[in-house]
C-alpha positions in Angstrom: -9.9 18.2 16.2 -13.2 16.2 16.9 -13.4 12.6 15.8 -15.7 10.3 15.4 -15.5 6.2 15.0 -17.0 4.2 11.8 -17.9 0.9 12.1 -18.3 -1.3 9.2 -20.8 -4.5 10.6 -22.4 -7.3 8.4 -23.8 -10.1 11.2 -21.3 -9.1 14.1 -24.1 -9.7 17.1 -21.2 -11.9 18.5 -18.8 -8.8 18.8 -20.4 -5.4 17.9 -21.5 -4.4 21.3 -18.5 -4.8 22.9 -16.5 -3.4 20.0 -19.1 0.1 20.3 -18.4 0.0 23.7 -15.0 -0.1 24.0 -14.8 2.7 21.1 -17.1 4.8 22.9 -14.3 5.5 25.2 -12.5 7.1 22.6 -15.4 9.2 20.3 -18.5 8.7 19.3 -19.8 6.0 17.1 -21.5 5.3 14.2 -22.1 2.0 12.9 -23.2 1.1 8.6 -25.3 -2.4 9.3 -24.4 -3.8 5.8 -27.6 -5.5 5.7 -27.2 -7.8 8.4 -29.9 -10.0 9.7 -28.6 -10.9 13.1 -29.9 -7.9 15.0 -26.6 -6.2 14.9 -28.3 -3.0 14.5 -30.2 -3.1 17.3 -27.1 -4.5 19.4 -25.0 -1.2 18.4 -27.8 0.9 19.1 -27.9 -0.4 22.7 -24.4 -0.2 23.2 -24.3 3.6 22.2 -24.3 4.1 18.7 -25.3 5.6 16.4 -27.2 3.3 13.5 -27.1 3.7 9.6 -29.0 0.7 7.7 -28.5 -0.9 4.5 -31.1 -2.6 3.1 -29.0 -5.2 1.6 -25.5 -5.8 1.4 -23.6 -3.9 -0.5 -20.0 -4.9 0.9 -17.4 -3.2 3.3 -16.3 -0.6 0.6 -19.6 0.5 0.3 -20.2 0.6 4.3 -17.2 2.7 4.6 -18.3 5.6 2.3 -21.4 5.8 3.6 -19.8 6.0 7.1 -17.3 8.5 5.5 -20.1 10.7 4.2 -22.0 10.6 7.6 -18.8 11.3 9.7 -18.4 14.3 7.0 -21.8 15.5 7.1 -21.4 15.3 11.1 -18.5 17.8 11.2 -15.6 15.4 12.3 -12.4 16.7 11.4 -10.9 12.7 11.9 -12.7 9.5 11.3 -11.4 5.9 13.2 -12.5 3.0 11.1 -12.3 -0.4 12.6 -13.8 -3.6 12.3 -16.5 -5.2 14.3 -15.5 -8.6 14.6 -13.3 -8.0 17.6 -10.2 -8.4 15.9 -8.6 -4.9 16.9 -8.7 -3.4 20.1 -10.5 0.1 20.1 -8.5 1.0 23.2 -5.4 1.8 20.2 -7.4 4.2 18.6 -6.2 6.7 20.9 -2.6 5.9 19.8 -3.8 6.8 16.0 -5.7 9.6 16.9 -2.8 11.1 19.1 -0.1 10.4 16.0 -2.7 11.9 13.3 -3.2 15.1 15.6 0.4 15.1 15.4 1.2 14.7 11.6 -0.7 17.3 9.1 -2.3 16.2 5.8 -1.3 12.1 7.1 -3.0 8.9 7.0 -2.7 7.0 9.8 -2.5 3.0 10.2 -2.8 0.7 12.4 0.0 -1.9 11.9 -0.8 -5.2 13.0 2.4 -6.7 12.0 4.2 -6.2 15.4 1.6 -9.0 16.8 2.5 -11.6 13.6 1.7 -14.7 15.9 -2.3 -13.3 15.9 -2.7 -13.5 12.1 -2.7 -16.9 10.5 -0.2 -17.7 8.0 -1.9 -17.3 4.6 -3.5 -13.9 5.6 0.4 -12.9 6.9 1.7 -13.8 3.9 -1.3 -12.2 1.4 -0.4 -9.0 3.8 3.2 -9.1 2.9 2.8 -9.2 -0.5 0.3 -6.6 -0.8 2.5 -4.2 1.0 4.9 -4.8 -1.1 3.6 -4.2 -4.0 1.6 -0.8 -2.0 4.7 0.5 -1.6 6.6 -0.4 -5.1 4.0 1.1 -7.0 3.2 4.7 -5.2 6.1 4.9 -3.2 4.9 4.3 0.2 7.0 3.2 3.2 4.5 1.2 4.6 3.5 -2.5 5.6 0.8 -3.5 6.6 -1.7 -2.1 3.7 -5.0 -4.0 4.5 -5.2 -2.7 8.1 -8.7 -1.6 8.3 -7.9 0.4 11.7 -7.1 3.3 10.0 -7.3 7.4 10.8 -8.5 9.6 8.1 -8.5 13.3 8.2 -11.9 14.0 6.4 -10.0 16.5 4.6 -8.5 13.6 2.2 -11.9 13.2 0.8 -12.1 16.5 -0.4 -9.2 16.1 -2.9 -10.1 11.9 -3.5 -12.7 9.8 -4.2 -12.6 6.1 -4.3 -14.8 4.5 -6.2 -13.8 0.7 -5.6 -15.9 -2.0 -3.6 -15.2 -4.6 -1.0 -12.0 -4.5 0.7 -10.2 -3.2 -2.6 -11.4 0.0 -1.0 -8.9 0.3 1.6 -6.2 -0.3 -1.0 -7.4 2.4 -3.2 -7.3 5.0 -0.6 -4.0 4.8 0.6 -2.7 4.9 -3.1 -4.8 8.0 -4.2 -3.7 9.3 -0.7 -0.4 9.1 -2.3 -1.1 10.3 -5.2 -2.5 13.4 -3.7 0.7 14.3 -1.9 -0.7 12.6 1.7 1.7 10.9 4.0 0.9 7.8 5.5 2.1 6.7 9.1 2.0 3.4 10.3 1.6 2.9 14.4 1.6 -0.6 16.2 -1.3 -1.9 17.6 -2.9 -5.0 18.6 -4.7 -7.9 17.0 -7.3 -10.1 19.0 -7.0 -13.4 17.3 -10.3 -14.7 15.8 -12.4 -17.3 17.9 -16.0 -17.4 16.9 -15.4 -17.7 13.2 -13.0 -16.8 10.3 -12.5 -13.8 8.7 -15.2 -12.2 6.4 -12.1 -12.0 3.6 -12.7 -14.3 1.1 -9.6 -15.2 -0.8 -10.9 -16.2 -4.0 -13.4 -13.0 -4.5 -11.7 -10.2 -2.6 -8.0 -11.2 -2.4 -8.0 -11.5 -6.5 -9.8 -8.1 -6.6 -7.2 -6.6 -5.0 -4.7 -8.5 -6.4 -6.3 -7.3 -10.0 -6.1 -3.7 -8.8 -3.0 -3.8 -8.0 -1.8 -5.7 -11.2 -3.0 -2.0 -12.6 -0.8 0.1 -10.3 2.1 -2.2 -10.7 2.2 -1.7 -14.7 1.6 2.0 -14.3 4.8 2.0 -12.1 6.6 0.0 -14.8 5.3 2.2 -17.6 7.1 5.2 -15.3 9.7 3.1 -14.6 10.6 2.5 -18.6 9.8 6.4 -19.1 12.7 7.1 -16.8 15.6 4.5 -18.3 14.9 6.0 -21.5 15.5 9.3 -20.2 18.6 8.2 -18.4 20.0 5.9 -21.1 19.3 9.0 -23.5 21.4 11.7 -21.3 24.7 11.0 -22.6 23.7 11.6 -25.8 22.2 15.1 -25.5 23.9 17.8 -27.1 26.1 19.5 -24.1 26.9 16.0 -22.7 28.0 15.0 -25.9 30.3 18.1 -26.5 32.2 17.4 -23.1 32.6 13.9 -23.8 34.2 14.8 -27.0 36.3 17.0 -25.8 37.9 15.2 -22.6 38.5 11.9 -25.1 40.0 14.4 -28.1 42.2 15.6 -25.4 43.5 12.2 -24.0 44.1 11.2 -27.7 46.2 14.3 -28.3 49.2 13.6 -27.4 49.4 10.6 -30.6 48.1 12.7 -33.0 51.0 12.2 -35.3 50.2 8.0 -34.9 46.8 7.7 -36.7 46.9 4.4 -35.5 47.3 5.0 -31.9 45.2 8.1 -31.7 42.2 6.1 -33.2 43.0 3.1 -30.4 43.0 5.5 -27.8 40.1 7.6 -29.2 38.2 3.4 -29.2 39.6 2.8 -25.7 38.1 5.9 -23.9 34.9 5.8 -25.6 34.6 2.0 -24.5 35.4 2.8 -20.9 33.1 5.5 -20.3 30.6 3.7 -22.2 31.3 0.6 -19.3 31.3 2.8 -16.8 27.9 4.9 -17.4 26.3 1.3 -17.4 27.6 0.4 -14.0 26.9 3.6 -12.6 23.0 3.2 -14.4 22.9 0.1 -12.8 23.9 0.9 -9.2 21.9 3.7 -9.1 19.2 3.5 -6.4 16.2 3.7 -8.5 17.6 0.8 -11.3 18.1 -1.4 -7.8 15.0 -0.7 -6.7 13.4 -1.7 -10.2 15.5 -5.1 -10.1 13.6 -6.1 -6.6 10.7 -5.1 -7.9 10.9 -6.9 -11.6 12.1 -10.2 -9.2 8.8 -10.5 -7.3 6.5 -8.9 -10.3 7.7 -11.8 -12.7 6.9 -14.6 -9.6 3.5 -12.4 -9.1 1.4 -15.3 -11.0 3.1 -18.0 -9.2 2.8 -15.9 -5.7 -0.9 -15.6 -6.5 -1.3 -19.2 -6.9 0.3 -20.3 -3.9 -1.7 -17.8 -1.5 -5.1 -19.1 -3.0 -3.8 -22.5 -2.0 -2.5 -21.8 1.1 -5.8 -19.9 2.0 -8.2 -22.9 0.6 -5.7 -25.1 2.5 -5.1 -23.4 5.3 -2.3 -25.5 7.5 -3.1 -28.6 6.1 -1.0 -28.1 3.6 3.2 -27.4 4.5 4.4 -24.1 4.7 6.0 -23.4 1.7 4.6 -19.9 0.4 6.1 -18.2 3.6 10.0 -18.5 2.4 9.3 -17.3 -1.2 7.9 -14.1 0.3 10.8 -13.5 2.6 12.5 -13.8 -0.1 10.6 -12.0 -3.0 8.6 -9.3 -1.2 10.3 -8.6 2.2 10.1 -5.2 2.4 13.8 -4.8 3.1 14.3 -5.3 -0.3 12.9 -2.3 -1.5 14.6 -0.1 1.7 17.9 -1.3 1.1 18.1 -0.2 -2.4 18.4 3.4 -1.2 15.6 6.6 -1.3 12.0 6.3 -2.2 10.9 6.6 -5.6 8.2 9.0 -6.3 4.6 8.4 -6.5 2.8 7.0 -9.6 -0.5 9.1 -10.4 -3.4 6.8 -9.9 -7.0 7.3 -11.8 -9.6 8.7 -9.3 -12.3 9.6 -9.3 -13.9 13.2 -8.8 -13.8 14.7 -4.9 -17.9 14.7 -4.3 
């Protein structure tokens, strides 16, 4: 399947042409200049590439789908999108290429989270929780959700369409993806810590935005998750259930029927012990365990939220305390250990163009 690299670049003279470069190695390129006015263009040109020019910024969700759409137009049956900054090593892309060659109708991801040490704490921890929350609201077993070194098939954007800006667009994809019935892999790759200057993520702009998008999701997974206690709390009450119930505790009472008294406390006694024991078995079942994880960490959401911001605005001058509460809350492992996946919570999209 032929495939072609997207490149996403506001004012990356520092990196892009070594970035094109090395990509080069693995498909062709196209770079979206989001407006840039640091002769990017013309650096990604020289290197190999081909050029697409916004006249202004119009942010990296933007940049994306009109890389999309040109990869589309182009004929590319897979597009590679990675950053220009120099943070990932275009040398993996092979490794994402090779698995999404492998896996039908999959998303592939670059997980940076093998390489932990490369990612500054209050970026590691924003990535956390956003996985966690990615996966407790469609369903996905997957970490590292704000990897932008990503495969698509270009198939996927026949059946989605995102229609979100900034780096909420990443987000949106992999949850319409799921929507849709796509699977998502995850595959290791590298991270090239930052030297020249930070990251283009700005905590207070595009980490609420996604934060706020996800605040979306994660009530449309509770209104499911409500839909589907009532339905199990309702079962035992629905007519055949009901008429073996009645049955089984008529027959244990049987044998007192000529001791009104006694038939009606054993009658009492086995209503009250199945009643105890459909509760714990409710309760242990691997969806309700799931949902208790998941209520833990959405109830500290607010309080998460306001210790990233400050961790991010204070980088390490501040100490290190947001890093043990998401161990603790959103470590994926809670969700894993609770047993099988739950299904995948519908998402609105918009219409496949």
């Amino acid at each position: 399947m032929s495939a072609l690299v997207v490149i996403p670049a506001f004012n990356e003279a520092a990196t892009l042409g070594a970035v094109v470069a090395a990509a080069r190695a693995v498909a062709p390129v196209l770079v979206v200049d989001d407006g840039s006015d640091d002769g990017s263009a013309a650096l990604a040109a020289r290197a190999g590439a081909e050029v697409l020019r916004h006249a202004r910024r119009l942010g990296k969700g933007q940049a994306l789908r009109t890389g999309i759409a040109a990869a589309r137009r182009r004929g590319a049956a897979l597009i590679v999108t990675l950053d220009g900054d120099g943070q990932h090593d275009p040398r993996d892309a092979g490794a994402l290429l090779e698995a999404a060659r492998a896996t039908p109708r999959a998303v592939v991801v670059g997980s940076r989270l093998g390489d932990a040490a490369a990612i500054p704490p209050e970026r590691l921890n924003a990535i956390r929780v956003a996985g966690f929350f990615v996966a407790w609201a469609s369903g996905l077993a997957l970490r590292d959700t704000q990897s932008g070194f990503r495969v698509y098939p270009a198939a996927l954007f026949e059946e989605v369409c995102p229609t979100r800006g900034g780096f909420v667009f990443e987000t949106e994809v992999l949850m319409a993806a799921a929507a849709h019935g796509w699977r998502v892999r995850e595959v290791p790759v590298r991270t090239i810590p930052r030297t020249a200057r930070r990251s283009r993520f700005r905590p207070l702009g595009d980490g609420v935005a996604i934060a706020a998008y996800l605040a979306g999701r994660v009530a449309a997974r509770w209104v499911e998750e409500a839909r589907a206690a009532g339905r199990s709390l309702a079962a035992p009450f629905r007519d055949a259930r009901r008429r073996v119930r009645h049955a089984e505790v008529l027959e244990e009472a049987a044998p007192h029927a000529d001791a009104p008294p006694v038939w009606a406390l054993t009658v009492g006694g086995a209503i009250l012990h199945r009643a105890l024991a459909g509760v714990a078995g409710w309760r242990q079942e691997p969806r309700m365990r799931r949902a208790g994880a998941a209520a833990r960490a959405t109830l500290a959401a607010p309080l998460l939220l306001g210790l990233l911001l400050l961790q991010a605005l204070g980088g390490r001058r501040l100490p290190d305390v947001v890093s043990p509460l998401v161990e603790r809350l959103c470590a994926p492992e809670r969700l894993e250990a609770a047993g099988e996946p739950i299904a995948a919570v519908a998402v609105p999209l918009g219409r496949p163009r």
